[in-house]
N, C-alpha and C positions, 0 to 999 in steps of 0.2 A: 929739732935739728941736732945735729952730732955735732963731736968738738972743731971737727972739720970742718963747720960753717956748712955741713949739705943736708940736706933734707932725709929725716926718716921716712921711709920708703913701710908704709901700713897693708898687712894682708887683706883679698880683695875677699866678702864671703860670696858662695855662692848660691842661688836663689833655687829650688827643686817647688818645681809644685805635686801635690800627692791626690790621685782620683780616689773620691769615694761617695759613697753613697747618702745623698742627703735625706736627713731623716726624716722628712715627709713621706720619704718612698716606704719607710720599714710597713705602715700601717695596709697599706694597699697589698702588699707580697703575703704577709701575714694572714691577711684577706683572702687574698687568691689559695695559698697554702690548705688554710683551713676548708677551705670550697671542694679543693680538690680532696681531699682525703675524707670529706664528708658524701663525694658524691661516689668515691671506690668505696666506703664501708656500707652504702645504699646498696650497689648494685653489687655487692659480694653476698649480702641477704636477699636480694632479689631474687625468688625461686618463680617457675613458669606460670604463664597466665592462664585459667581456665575458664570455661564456662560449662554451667547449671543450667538447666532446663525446670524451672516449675511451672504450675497450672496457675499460681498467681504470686504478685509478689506481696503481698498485705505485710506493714510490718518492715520492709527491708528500705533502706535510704543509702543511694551511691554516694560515695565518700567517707560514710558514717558508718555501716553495719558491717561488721566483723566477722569470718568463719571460726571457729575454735574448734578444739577437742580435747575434752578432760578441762575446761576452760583457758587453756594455751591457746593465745593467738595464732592462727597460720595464714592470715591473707585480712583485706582489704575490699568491699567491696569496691571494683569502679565504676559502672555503667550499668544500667537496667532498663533494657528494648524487650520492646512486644515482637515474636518471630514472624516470618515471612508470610505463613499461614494464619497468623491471629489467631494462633490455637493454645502458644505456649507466652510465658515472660523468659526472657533470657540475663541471666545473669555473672558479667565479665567479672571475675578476681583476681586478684593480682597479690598472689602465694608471697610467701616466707621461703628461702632456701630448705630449711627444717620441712617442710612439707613434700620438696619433691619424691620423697620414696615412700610417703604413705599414697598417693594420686596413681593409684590401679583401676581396672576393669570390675574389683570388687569392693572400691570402696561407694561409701554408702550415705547421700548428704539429704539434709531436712532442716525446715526452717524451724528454730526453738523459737515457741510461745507460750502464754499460759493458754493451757487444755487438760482433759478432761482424758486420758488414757489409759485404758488395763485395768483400769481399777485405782489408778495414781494422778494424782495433780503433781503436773512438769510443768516447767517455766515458766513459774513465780518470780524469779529474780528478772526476767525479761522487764515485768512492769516498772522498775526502775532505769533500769539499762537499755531497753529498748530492744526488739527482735536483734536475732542471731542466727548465725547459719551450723547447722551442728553435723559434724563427721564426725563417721565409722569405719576406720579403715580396717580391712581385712586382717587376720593374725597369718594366713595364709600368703602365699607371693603370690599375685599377678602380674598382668601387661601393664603396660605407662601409658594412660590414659589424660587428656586433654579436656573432653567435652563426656558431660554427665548429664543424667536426667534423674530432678530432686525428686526424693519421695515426699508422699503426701503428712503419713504418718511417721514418726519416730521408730526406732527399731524399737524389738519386744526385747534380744538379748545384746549384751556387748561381744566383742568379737572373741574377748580373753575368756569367756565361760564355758568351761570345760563341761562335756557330758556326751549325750549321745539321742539321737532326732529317731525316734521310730514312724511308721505309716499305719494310723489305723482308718480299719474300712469300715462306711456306714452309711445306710440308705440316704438317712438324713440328717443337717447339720444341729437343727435344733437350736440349743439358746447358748450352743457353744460358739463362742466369738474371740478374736484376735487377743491372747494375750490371759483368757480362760487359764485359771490356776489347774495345775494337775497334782492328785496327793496320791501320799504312800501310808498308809496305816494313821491318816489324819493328820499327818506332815505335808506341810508345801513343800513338794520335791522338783517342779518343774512348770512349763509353762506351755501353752499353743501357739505356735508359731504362723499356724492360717493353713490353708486346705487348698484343694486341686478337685474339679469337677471332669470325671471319668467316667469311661461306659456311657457314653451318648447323654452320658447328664443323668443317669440312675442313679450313681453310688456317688458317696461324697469322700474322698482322703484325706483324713485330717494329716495335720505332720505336728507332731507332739515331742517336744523337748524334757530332754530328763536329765537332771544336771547331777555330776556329779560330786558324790561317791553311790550316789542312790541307780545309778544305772544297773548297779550291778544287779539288784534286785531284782530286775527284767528279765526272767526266761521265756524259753519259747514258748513254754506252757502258761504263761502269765495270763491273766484276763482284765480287761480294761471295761469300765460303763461309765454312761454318763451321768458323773454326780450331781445335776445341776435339779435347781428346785428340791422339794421336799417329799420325803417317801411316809405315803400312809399307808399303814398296814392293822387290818383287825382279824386279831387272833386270839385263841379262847382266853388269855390274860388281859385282854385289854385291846387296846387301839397302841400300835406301837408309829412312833416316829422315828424317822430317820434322814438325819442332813448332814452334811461333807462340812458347812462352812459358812459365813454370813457372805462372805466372800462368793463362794462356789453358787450361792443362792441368787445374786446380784446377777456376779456379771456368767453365769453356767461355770461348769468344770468336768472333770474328769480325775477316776481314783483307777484305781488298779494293783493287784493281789495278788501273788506268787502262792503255790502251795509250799506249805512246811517242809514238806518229804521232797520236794521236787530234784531232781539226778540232772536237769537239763542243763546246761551251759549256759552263762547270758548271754543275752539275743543281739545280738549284731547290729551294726546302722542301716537304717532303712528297713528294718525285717518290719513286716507286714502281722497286725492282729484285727480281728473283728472288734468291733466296737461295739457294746451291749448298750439295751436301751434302759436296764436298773441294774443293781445290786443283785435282785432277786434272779436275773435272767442270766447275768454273768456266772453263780455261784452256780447253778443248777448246770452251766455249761462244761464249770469247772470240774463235775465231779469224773473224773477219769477222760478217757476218748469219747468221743459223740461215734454211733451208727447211723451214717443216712441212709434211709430207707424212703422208696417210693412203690406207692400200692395204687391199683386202677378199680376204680365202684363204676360197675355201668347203670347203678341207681342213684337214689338220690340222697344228697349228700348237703342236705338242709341244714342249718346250723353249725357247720363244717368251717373254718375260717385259720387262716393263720393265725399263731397264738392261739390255738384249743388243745388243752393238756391232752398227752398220751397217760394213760393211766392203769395200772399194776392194782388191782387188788384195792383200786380206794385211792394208791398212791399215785402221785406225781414220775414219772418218770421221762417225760418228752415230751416234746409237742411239736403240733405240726406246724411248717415252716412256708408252703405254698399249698395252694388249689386251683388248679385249673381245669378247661373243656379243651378235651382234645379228639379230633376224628382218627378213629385206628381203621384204615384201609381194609385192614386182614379180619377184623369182625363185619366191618361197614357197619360201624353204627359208632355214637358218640358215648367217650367214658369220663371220665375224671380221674385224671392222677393227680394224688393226692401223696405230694414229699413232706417227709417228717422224720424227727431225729430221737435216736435214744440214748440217754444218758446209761451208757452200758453202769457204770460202777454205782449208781443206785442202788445193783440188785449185786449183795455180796456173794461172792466164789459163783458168780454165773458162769464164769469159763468154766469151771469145772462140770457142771452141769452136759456140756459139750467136748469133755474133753480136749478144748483149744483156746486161744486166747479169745476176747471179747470182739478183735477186730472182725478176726473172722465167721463168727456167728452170724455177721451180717446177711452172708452166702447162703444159711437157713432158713432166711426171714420170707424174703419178699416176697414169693409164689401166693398164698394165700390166706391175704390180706382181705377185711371185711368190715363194715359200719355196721355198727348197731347202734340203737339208741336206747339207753336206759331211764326208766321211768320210775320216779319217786312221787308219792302222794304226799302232799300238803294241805295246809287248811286254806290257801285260797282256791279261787274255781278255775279250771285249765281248762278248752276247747275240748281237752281227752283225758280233762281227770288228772292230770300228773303234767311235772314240770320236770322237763325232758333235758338234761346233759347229754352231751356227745363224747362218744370215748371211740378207740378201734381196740379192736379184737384182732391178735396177732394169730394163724394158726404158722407151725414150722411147716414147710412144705418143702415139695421138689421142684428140679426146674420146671416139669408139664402142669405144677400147679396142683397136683395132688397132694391131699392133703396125709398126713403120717398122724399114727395116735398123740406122738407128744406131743403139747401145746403148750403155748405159753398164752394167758390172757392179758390183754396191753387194752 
């Protein structure tokens, strides 16, 4: 009270109530926060879904088996159906962002296992990890690609190995197989990348990889054979061997040779060479330009056979390369042409001989052509006393076939 006897009169306060958030809620928002920004940094690595085509899936488990390359993850398997036809397995992946610009028209997929290829044991590491799916993507740009069909086999090279892919031609493949080493002077210089069946199924095309810096070595005039297995040869020193490689033995191969002197340029991609069936046949190929010549016998031409040396004097210089029956209308009667080739540069300064080069000697040859069969005595007994080699006798002639004094005996 005051001194007045009245009442003090007290300030009133006033009451505010304040909204907030009670802390039950922080745990739940926290919750929701982290979901969200877990499920945007999901689908910001989320790169597109494809699907693989193999012939079987052995080895692969949806949810589990992984694509890689270089061992970097790029996908996920999801799902693995048998296709519509029951011909293929189909298998859905579900990529990596990082992967969408390697997924072209030239990339290249296969299931990693352990196996037995080229000569190499691959995926080893699988027997603890379990299959995997392994790309190759192209160094090259392609299309953007979706649905794939897996290869069976692993590649032979990676995409980043430089060099250059020749074609060579050969009747037959032989014991040369995917992956077959190819050497340079006993160097593993390259590899076989697998072949192409041409000419109704006659000739076989290999396609032969040559890595570099060793390309260079490839001129047009190079000669290429098949190193594979072992070469016996007996000659007055002895019994000579000859083998590329335990390698080249195994799984075949292929070597091939440039000349020292050679002025040719290296040979381009895809340029085209024959494919020898030894050492001995490539060399003998190699010695200068080959002359093909073809001569018609309207007798008989017994012991005549592809692969029978043309022979100079005792020597080697050609051989023949076909023999057939053919009916000539304008005689009316049946002959044998008989094509064969000659290693012009056997015979030193033979152009001179002709005053022109060796190529054109050819235009001397053909007219009149002849078999003979020469007859050597031995101590065993022959039907005719002698054991009989087949050689030709070259005469130079004109084009009616007349024959001129010069000769050359072949």
């Amino acid at each position: 009270m005051t001194d007045s006897g009245r009442p003090v009169e007290l300030p009133t306060a006033g009451v505010r109530r304040r909204r907030r958030i009670p802390l039950i809620w922080i745990v739940p928002i926290l919750t929701g926060l982290i979901a969200i920004w877990l499920a945007w940094d999901t689908f910001s690595k989320k790169g597109p879904t494809i699907t693989i085509a193999f012939d079987s899936g052995a080895g692969l488990t949806a949810g589990q088996s992984q694509i890689k390359y270089k061992n970097v993850v790029m996908g996920t398997v999801k799902t693995i159906t048998v296709s519509p036809d029951l011909t293929k397995v189909i298998v859905t992946i579900e990529t990596v962002r990082e992967a969408e610009p390697l997924l072209t028209d030239k990339t290249i997929f296969w299931v990693v296992k352990p196996e037995l290829f080229a000569g190499n044991i691959t995926g080893l590491e699988t027997l603890i990890s379990g299959s995997y799916i392994g790309m190759r993507p192209s160094a090259d740009s392609g299309t953007a690609k979706r649905d794939f069909i897996g290869e069976q086999d692993p590649p032979v090279l990676q995409a980043w190995t430089k060099g250059t892919t020749y074609k060579l031609d050969s009747k037959r493949l032989g014991s040369i197989s995917l992956g077959s080493p190819i050497f340079f002077r006993d160097i593993e210089v390259g590899t076989v990348l697998g072949w192409d069946i041409g000419d109704l199924a006659s000739r076989v095309t290999i396609h032969a990889f040559v890595r570099a810096p060793y390309d260079q070595y490839v001129h047009a005039d190079s000669s290429f054979w098949n190193a594979s297995g072992i070469s016996v040869k007996l000659a007055g020193d002895g019994v000579q061997l000859r083998m590329e490689s335990l390698r080249a033995l195994l799984l075949g191969g292929i070597a091939f040779e440039s000349p020292r002197d050679t002025k040719q340029p290296a040979a381009a991609a895809n340029n085209e060479f024959p494919l020898y069936r030894n050492f001995e046949e490539a060399r003998a190929a190699g010695l200068g330009r080959q002359i093909r010549l073809l001569s018609y016998f309207p007798g008989s031409v017994a012991g005549l056979e592809p692969g029978a040396h043309v022979t100079l004097h005792g020597l080697r210089i050609g051989e023949v390369t076909e023999v057939d029956l053919v009916y000539d209308p304008k005689l009316d009667r049946v002959v044998v042409p008989v094509h064969y080739r000659i290693e012009a540069g056997r015979v030193n300064n033979i152009a001179a001989a002709e005053q022109t080069d060796p190529e054109k000697l050819a235009e001397t040859y053909p007219a009149g052509a002849r078999k003979e069969t020469q007859c050597r005595t031995t101590n065993f007994p022959r039907p005719n006393g002698c054991d009989c080699a087949t050689r030709l006798r070259l005469l130079v002639g004109d084009s009616t076939g007349t024959t001129q004094n010069k000769r050359f005996v072949i």
